[in-house]
N, C-alpha and C positions, 0 to 999 in steps of 0.2 A: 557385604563390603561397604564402610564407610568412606567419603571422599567428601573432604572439606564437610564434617557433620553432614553429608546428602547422601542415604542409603540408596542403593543401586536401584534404577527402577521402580523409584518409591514414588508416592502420587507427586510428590513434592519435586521429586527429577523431573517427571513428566510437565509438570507446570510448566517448570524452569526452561523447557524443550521445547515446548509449544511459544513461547513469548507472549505473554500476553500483550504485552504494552504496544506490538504493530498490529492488536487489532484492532484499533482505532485506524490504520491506515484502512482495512481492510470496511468499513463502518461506513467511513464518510463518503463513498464514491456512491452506494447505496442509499444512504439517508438523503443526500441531494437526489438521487434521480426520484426516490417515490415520493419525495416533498414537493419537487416542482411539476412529478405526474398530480401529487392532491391538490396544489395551487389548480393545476391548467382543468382538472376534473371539477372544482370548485367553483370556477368560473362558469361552464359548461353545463352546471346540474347535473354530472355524471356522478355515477356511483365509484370507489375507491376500492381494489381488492387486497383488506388486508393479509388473510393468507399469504395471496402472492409475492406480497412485500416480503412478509417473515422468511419465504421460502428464500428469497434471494439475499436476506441477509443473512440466515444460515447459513448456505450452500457460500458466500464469502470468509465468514468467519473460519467453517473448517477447510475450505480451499487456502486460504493462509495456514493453517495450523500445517494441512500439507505442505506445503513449500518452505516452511520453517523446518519441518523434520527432514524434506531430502535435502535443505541445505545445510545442515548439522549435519547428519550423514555423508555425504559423498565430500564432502570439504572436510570432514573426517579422513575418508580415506584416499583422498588424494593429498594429505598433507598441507592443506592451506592452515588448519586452524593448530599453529603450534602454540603452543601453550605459554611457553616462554618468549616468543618475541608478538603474542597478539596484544592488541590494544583495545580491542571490543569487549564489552561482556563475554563470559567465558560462554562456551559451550557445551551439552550436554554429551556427546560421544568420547571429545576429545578430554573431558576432564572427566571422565570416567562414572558418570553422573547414570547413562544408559546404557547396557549394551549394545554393540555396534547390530547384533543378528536384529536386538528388542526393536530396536529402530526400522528395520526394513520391515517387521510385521506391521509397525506402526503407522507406516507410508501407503502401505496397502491398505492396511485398516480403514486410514480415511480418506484415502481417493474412494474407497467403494461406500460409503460414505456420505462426503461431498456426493456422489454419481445418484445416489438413493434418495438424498435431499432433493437434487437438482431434478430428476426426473418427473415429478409432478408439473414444472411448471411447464413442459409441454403443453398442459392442456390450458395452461393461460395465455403462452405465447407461441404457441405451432413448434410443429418437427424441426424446425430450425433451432431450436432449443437443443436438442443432440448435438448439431454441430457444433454450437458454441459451448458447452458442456465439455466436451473433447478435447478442442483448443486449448479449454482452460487446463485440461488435466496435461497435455501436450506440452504446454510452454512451461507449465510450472517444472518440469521435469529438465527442460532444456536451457531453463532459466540459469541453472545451477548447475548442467554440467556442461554445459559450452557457450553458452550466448552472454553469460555473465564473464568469461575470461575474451571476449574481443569484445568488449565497448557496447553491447547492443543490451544491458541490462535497461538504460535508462528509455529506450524505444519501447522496452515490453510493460514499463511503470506508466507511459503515457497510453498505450494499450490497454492493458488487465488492471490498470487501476485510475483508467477516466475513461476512454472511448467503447468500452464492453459492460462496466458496471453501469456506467450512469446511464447509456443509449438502452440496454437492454433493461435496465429494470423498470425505465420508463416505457418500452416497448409493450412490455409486457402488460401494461397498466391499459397505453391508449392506442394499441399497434398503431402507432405514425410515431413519426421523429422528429419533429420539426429543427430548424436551425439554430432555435434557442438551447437547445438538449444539445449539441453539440459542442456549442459552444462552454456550455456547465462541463461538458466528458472534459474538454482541452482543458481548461481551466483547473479541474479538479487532478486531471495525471502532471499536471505544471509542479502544483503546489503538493503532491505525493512524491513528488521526483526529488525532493529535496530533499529527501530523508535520505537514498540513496545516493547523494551527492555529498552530502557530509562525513556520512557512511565509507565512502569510498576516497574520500577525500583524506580521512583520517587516516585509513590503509593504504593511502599511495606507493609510500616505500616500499613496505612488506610486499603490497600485490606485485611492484614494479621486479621485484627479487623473484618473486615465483613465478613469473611469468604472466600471472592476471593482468591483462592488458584492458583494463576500466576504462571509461569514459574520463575521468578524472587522470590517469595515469597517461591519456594519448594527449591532453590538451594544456597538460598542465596546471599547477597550483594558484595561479594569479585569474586565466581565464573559465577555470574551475567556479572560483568564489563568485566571478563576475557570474557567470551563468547559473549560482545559487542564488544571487541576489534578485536577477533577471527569472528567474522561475517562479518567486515569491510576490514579483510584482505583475507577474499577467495576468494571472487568476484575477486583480482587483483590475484595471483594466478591462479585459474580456467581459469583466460584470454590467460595463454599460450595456449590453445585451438583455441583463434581466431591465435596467430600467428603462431601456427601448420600450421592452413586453409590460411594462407597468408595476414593474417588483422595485420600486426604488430601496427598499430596505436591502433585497439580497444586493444590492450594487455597495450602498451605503455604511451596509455594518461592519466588513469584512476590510472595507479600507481605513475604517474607524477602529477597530478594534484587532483586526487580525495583523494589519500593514506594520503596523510600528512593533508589535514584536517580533517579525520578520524581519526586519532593519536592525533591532538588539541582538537579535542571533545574529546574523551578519555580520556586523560589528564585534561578537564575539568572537568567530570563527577566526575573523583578518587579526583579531588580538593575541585569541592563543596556537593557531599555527597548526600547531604539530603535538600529537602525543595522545597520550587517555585522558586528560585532561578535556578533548574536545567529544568526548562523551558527554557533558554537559550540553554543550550545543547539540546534539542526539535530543536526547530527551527532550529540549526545550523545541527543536523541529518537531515532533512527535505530539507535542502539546499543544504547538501552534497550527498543526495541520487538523486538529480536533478541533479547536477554538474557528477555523475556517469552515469548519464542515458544518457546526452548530449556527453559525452566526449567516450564512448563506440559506441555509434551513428556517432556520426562525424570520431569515428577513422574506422570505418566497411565501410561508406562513401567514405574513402579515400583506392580507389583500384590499 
């Protein structure tokens, strides 16, 4: 079966299914914590464990790839992604791209996976690795079939994508946490959250009509943008932290280079409103939270 020239189930579906383009979200929470674990090990004469890193940006990568498949699935078949009134990039279930069964192997597939990846770092960062292992397979699961229709998606972006990746993978590196690492987790689920803010921001209607009751859809479109614009500007903010610690660059570069296109999205967004059109402002969040991840990395780098 052909759909829109994409054979069923063909590598090319599956690409398509997986997204690539949010694993850049899935990157940067990662790439900050073991950057500013090699800064702080740097400083200290300690040694660096690269294994451990890879392990935690693998066991990232395909835990998104998870959470992209049960969210194509089950938003499948509860009817959110109709094909004719969405405005997001199309989907791999509902546009007939995978089948709905291939999908649920495929969810299993890589949580066991993800679970296989993630299991070694136990022995980098103790049996508390299971627990958070778990969690992570727990939420992604809950992410998408309840916690994302009453407003609580943008709590679990500030969670699983700054206070779990960036704490734990520096955990793992130098078991302590100090307040500087914290403050990088906040910082970094600030400036991930805006992908979901636009995201959902675009879908207001639609979710409003189906009953997804978003963070965007409870607060409204005016105080929506405000609080994109305000998520974009903490992370640079928050940065005086690294220049407290002596990272002037990670404070530095992010508000030089990351800030102002933060403000053109922004400006975008309040421009064009409503429609697929603000897919465009997508991508460029997407770009810009990459451009944050790099430029926070390179400046913690530079000691």
């Amino acid at each position: 079966m052909v759909t829109d020239r994409i054979i069923q189930d063909s590598p090319k579906a599956w690409l398509l299914a997986s997204r690539p383009k949010t694993l850049t979200a899935a990157a940067v929470p990662v790439l900050i914590g073991a950057t500013l674990a090699h800064a702080d090990a740097s400083v200290a004469g300690a040694a660096f464990n690269w294994p451990a890193a890879t392990l935690c940006l693998l066991f990232a990568f395909i835990m998104q790839i998870d959470a992209n498949f049960i969210n194509d699935y089950f938003d499948f078949v509860n009817g959110t992604d109709d094909t004719e009134r969405r405005l997001g990039p199309r989907r791999a279930c509902a546009q007939g791209w995978v089948k709905p069964r291939s999908m649920k192997f495929a969810i299993a597939a890589t949580t066991l996976i993800a679970c296989a990846i993630g299991f070694p770092l136990i022995f980098y960062g103790g049996i508390e690795m299971i627990l958070v292992g778990a969690l992570c397979v727990l939420f992604c699961f809950l992410y998408t079939t309840f916690l994302s229709y009453i407003g609580l998606g943008d709590v679990l972006v500030f969670l699983f994508f700054g206070i779990v990746p960036v704490c734990v993978t520096y955990y793992i590196q130098t078991h302590t946490c100090p307040w500087t690492v914290w403050v990088a987790a906040l910082g970094c689920g600030s400036v991930i959250d805006c992908l979901l803010l636009v995201n959902n921001y675009r879908d207001r209607d639609t979710d409003r009509e189906s009953g997804k009751m978003t963070l965007v859809v409870r607060i409204g479109p005016e105080a929506s943008r405000m609080l994109y614009l305000l998520c974009g500007i903490t992370p640079c903010l928050l940065g005086i932290a690294f220049a407290i610690g002596g990272h002037w660059a990670a404070f530095l570069l992010p508000v030089a280079i990351y800030l102002p296109l933060h403000i053109r999205t922004f400006r975008e967004i309040v421009r064009i409103d409503k429609g697929k059109a603000l897919n465009k402002c997508l991508g460029q969040t997407a770009r810009n939270i990459f451009i944050y991840g790099i430029a926070v990395s390179v400046g913690l780098a530079i000691l």
